[in-house]
Phi, psi and omega in degrees: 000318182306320214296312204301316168292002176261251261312133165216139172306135184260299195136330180251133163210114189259040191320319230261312147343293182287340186264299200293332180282320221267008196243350178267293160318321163292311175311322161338305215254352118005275183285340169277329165206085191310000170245352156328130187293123177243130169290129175213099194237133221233142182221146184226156190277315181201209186269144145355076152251355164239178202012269163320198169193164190291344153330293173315305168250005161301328170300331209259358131263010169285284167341326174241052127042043170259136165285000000 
């Protein structure tokens, strides 16, 4: 809860980015314990305006099936 309350909006959100690392991470902790319930709770300042797009990484969240 604290990180969230350090947060302050920059003007750039590269959400999708950030979807791609936490889904490389999740993969990680996966292969280290194939029966973890695995997660991805995504929290953004604002809409998507730099880098991916959800184009970009919707197969490879389709593919792991994480909620």
């Amino acid at each position: 809860m604290a990180a969230a309350e350090d947060m302050a909006p920059a003007g750039g959100t590269a959400m999708y980015d950030g979807v791609a690392v936490g889904l490389s991470m999740l993969l990680e902790q996966r292969e280290a314990n194939p029966n973890a319930k695995l997660l991805l709770f995504v929290l953004t300042d604002g809409a998507t305006n730099e880098g991916h797009t959800l184009g970009d990484v919707d197969e490879m969240i389709a593919g792991l099936r994480v909620p």
